[in-house]
N, CA, C and O atoms as CSV, one atom per row, in Angstrom:
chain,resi,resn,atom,element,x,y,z
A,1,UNK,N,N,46.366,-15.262,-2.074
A,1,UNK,CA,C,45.106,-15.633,-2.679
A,1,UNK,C,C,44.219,-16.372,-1.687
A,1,UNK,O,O,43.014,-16.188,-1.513
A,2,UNK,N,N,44.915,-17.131,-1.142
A,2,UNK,CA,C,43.621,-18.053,0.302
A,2,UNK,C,C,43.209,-16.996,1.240
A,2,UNK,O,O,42.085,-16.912,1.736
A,3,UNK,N,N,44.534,-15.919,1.523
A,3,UNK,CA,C,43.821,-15.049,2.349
A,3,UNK,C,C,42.792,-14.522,2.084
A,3,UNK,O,O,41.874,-14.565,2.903
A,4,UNK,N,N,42.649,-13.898,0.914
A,4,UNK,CA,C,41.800,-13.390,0.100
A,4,UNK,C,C,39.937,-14.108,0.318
A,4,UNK,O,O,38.917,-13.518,0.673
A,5,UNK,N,N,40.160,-15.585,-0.082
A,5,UNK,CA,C,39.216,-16.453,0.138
A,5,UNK,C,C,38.873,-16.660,1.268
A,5,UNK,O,O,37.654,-16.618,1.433
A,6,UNK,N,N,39.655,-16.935,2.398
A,6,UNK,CA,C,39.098,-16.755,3.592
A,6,UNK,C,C,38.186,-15.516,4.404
A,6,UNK,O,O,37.329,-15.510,5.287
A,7,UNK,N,N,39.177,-14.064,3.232
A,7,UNK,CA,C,37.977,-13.070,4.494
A,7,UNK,C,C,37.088,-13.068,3.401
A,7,UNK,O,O,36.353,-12.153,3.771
A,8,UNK,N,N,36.533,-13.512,2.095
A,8,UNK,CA,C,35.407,-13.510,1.714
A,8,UNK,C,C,34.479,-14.448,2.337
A,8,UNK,O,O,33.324,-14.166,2.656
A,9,UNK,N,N,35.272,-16.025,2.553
A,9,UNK,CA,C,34.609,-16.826,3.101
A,9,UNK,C,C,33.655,-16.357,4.803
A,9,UNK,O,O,32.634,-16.634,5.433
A,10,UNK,N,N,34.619,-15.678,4.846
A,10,UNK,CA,C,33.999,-15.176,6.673
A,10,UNK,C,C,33.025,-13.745,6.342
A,10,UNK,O,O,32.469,-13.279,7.336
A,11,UNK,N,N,32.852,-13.221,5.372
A,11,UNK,CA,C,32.304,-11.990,5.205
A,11,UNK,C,C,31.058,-12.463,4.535
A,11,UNK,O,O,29.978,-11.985,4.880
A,12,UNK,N,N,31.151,-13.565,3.399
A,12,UNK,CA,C,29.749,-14.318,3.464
A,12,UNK,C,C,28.732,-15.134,4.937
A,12,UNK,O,O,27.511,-15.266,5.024
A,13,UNK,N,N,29.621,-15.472,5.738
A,13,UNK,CA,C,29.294,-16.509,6.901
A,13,UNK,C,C,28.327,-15.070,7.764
A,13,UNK,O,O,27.131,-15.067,8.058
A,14,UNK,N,N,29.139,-14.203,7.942
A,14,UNK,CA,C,28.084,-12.985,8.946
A,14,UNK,C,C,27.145,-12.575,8.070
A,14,UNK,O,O,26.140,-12.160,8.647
A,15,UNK,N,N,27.058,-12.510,6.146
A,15,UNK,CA,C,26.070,-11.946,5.839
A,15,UNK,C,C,24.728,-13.073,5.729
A,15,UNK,O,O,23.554,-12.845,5.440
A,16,UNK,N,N,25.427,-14.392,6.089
A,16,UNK,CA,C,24.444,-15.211,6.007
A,16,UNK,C,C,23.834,-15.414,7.147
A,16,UNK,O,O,22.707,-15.906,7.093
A,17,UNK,N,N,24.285,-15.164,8.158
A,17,UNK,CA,C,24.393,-14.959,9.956
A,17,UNK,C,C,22.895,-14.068,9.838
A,17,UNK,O,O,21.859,-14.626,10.199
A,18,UNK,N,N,22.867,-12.790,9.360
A,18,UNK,CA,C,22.062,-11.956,9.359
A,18,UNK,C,C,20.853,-11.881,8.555
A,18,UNK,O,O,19.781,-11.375,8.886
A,19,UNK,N,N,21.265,-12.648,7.069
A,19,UNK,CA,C,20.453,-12.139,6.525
A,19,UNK,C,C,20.292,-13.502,5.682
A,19,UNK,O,O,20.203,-13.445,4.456
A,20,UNK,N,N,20.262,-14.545,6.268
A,20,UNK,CA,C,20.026,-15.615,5.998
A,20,UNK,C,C,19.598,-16.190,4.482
A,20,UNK,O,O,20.186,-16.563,3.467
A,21,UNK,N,N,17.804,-15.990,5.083
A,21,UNK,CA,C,17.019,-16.410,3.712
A,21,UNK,C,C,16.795,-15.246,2.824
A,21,UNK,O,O,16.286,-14.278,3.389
A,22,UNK,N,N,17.016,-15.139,1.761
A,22,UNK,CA,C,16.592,-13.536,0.648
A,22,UNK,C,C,15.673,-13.433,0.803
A,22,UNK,O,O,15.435,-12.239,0.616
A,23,UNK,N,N,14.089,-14.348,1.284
A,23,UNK,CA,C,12.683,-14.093,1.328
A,23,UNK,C,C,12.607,-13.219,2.405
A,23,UNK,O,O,11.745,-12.342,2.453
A,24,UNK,N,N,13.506,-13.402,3.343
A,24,UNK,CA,C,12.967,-12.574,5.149
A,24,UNK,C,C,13.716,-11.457,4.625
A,24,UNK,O,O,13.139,-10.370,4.609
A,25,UNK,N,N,15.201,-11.550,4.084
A,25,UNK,CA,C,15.649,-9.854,3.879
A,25,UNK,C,C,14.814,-8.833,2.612
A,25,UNK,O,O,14.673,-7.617,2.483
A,26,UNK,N,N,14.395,-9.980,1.842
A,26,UNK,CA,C,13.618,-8.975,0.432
A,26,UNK,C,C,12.229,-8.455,1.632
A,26,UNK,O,O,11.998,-7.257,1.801
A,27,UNK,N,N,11.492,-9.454,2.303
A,27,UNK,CA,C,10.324,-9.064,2.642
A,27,UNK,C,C,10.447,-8.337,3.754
A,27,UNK,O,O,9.323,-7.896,3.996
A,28,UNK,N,N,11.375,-7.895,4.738
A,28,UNK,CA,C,11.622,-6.980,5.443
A,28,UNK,C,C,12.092,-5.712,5.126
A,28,UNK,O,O,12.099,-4.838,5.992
A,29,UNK,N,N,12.709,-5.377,3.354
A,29,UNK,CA,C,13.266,-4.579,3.334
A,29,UNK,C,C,11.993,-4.090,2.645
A,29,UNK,O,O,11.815,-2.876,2.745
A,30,UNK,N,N,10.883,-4.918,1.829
A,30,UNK,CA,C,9.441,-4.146,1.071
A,30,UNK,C,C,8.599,-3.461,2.558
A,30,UNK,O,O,7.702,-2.620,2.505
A,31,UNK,N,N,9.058,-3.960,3.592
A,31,UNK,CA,C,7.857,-3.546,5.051
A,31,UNK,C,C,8.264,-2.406,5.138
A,31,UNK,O,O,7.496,-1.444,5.107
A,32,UNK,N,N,10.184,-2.246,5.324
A,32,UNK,CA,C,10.017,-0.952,5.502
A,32,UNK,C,C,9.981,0.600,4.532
A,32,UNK,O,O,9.742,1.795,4.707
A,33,UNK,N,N,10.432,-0.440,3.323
A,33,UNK,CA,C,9.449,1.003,2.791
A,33,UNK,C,C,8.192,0.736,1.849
A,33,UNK,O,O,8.024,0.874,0.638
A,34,UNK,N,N,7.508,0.369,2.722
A,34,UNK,CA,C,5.895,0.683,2.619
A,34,UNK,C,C,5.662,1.610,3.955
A,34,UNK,O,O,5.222,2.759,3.901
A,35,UNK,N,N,5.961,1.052,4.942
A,35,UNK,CA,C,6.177,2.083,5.973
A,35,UNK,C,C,6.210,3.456,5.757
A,35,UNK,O,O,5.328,4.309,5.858
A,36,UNK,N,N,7.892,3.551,5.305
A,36,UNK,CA,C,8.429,4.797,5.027
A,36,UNK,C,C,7.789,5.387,4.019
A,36,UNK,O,O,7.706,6.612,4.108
A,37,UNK,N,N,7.263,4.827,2.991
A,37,UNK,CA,C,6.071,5.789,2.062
A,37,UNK,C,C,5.006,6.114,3.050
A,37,UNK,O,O,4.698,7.304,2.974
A,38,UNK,N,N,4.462,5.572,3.787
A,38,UNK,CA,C,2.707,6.064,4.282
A,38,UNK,C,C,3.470,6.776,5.376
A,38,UNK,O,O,2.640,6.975,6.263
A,39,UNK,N,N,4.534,7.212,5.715
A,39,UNK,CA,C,4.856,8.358,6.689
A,39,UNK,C,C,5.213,9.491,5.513
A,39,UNK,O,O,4.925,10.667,5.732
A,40,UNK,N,N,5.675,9.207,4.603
A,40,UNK,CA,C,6.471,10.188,3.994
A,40,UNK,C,C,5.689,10.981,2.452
A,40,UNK,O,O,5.891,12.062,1.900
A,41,UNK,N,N,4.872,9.975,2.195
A,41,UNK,CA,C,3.706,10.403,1.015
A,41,UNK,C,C,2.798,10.849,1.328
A,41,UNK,O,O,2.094,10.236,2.130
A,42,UNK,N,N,2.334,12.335,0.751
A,42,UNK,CA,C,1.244,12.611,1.143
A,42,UNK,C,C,0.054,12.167,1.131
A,42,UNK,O,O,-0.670,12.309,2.116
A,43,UNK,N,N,-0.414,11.471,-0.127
A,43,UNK,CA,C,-1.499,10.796,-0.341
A,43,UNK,C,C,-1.552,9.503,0.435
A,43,UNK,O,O,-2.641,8.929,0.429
A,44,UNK,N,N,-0.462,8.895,1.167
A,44,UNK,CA,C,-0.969,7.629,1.725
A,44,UNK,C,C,-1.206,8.058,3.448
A,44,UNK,O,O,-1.461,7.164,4.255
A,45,UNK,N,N,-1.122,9.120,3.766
A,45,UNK,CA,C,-1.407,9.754,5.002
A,45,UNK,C,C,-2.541,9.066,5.508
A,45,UNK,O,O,-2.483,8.592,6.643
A,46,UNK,N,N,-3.526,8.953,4.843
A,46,UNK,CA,C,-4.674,8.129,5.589
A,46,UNK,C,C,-4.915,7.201,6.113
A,46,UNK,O,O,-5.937,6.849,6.703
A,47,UNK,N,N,-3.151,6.294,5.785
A,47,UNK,CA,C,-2.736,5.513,5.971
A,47,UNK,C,C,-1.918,4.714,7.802
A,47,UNK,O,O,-1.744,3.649,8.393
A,48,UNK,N,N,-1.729,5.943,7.902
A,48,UNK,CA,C,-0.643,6.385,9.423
A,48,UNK,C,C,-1.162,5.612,10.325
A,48,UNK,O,O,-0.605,4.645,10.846
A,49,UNK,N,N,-3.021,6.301,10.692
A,49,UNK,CA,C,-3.474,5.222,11.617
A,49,UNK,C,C,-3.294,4.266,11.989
A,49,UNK,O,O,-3.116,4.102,13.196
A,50,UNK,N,N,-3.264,3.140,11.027
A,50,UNK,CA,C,-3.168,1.879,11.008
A,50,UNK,C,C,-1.652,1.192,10.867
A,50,UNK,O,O,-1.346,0.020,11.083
A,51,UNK,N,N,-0.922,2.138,10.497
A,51,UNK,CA,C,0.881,1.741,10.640
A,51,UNK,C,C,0.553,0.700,11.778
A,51,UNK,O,O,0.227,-0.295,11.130
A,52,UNK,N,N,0.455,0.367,13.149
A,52,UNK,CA,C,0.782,-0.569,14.199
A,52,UNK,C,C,0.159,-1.326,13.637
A,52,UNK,O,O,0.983,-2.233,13.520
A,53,UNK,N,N,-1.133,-1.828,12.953
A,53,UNK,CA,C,-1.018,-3.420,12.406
A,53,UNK,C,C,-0.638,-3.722,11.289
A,53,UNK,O,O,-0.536,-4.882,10.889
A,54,UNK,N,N,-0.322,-2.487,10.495
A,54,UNK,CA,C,0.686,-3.066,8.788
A,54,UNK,C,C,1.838,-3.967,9.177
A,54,UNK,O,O,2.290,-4.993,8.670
A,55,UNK,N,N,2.090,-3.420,9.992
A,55,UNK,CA,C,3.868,-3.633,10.776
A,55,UNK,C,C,4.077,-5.232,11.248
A,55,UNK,O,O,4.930,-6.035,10.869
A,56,UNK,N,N,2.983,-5.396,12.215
A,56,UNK,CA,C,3.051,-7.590,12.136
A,56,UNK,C,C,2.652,-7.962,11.138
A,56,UNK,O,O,3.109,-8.982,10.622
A,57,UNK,N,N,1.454,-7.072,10.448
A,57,UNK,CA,C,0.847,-8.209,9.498
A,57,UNK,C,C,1.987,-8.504,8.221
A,57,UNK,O,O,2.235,-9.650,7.847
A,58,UNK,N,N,2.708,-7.142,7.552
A,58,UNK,CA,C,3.626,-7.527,6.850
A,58,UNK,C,C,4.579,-8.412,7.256
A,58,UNK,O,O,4.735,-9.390,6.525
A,59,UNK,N,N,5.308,-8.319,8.304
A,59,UNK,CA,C,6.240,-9.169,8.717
A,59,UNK,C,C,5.903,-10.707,8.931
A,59,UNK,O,O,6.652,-11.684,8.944
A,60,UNK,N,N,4.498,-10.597,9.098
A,60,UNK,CA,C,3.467,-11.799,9.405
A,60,UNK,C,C,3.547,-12.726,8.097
A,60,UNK,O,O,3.556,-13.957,8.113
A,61,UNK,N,N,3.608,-11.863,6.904
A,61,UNK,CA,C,3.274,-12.162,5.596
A,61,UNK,C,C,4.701,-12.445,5.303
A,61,UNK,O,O,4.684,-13.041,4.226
A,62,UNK,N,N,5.663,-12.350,5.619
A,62,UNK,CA,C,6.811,-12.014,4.936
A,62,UNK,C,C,7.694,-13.465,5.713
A,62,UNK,O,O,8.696,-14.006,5.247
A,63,UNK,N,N,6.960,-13.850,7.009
A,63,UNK,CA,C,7.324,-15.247,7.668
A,63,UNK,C,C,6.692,-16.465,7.152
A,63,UNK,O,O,7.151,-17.576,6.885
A,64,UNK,N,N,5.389,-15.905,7.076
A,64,UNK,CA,C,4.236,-16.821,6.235
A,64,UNK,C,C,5.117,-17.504,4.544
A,64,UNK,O,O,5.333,-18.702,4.361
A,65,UNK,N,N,5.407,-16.616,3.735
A,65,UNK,CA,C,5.954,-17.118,2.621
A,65,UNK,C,C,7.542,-17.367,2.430
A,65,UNK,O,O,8.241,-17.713,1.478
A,66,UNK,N,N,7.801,-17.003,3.883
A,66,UNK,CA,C,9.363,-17.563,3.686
A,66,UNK,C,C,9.549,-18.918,4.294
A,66,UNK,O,O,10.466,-19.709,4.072
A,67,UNK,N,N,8.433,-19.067,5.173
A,67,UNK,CA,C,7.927,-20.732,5.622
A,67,UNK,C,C,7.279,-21.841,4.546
A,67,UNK,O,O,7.465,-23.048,4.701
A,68,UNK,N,N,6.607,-21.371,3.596
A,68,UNK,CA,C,6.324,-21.711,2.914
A,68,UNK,C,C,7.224,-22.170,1.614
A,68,UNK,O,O,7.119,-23.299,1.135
A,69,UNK,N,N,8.068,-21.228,1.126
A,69,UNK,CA,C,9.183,-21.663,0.348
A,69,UNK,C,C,10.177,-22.326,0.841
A,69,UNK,O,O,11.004,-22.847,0.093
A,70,UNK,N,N,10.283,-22.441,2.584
A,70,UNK,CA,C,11.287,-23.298,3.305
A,70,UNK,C,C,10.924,-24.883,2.660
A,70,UNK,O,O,11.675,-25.575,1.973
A,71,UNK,N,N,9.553,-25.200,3.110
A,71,UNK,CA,C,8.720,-26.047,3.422
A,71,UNK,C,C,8.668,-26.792,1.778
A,71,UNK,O,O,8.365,-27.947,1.480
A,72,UNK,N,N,8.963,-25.979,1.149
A,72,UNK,CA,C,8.573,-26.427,-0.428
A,72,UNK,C,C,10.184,-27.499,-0.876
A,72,UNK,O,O,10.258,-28.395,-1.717
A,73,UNK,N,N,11.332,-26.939,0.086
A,73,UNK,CA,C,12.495,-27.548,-0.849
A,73,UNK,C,C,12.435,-28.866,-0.308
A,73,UNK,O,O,13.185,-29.744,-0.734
């Protein structure tokens, strides 16, 4: 049973390693598929152009309010 607890304990420690705060993994995982829709939807095609500044500004946005909810506790 401790074994047990230990490789959960260590299998939480790398997922927290990675994926720390839920605000940076939720808001990195909405960037990329908004992304992956305006490549992959036809109607947001008009969209493509501008993919190179969606790409900081979301991530921009997605640091912005995960600083912000840091900042709040």
């Amino acid at each position: 049973m401790k074994a047990l607890k230990t490789i959960k304990r260590i299998l939480w420690e790398i997922f927290d390693f990675f994926c720390g705060d839920w605000w940076h993994l939720l808001g990195v995982a909405v960037t990329v598929l908004i992304l992956s829709a305006i490549d992959r939807v036809g109607f947001l095609s008009f969209l493509r152009p501008v993919n190179f500044i969606l790409y900081p500004v979301l991530f921009g946005l997605t640091l912005m309010f995960a600083l912000n909810k840091a900042a709040d506790k």
